[in-house]
C-alpha positions as CSV (number, residue, x, y, z in Angstrom):
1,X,29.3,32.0,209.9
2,X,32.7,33.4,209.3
3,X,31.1,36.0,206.3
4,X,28.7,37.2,208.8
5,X,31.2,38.0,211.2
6,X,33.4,39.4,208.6
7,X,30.5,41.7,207.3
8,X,29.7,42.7,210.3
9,X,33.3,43.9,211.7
10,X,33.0,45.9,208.5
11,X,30.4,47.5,208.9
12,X,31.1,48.6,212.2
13,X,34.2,49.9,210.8
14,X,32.8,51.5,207.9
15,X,30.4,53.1,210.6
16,X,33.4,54.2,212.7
17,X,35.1,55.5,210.2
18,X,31.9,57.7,209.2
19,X,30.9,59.4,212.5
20,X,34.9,60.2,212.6
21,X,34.6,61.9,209.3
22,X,32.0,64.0,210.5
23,X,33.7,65.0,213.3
24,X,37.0,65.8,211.1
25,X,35.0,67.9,208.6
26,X,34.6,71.2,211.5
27,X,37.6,72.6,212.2
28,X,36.3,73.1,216.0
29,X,35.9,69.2,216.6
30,X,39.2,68.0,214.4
31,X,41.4,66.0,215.9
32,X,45.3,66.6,216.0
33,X,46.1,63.4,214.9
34,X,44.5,61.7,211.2
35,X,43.7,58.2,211.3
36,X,43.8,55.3,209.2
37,X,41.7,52.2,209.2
38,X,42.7,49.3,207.7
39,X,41.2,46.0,206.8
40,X,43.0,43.0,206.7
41,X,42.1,39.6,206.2
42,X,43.6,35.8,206.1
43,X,42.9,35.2,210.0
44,X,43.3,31.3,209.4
45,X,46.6,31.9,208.1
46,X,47.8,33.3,211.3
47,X,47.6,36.6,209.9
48,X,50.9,36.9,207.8
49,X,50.1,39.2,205.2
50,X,49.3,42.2,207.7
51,X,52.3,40.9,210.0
52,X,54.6,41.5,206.8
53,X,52.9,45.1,206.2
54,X,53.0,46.4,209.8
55,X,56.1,44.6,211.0
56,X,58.7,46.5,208.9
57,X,57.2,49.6,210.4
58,X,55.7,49.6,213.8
59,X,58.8,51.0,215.3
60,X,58.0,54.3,213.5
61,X,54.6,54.2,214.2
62,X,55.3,54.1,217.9
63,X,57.7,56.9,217.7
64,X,55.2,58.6,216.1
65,X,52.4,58.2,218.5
66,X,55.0,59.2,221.3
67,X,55.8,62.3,219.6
């Protein structure tokens, strides 16, 4: 159960993350911002790995997105 949904959430991503490259590649359909995707894991651990990794910088990311 839980691999399916993992795999799947992936793969959605991965598909995301495609159709996003294709519209980056023209100039005339690029967006002003880049974007990252990221893929974390450890969701029965209440998610403390990616907590450490964002925590420390989320301020700067939200200054950045209100820029």
């Amino acid at each position: 159960m839980g691999s399916d949904s993992n795999g799947s959430g992936i793969v959605a991503l991965l598909e995301v993350a495609r159709l996003f490259s294709l519209l980056y590649s023209n100039p005339k359909t690029r967006g002003q911002y880049n974007l990252l995707f990221g893929l974390t894991s450890g969701g029965p651990y209440n998610y403390n790995g990616t907590h450490k990794v964002i925590f420390p910088v989320w301020k700067f990311i939200y200054l950045l997105i209100e820029l």
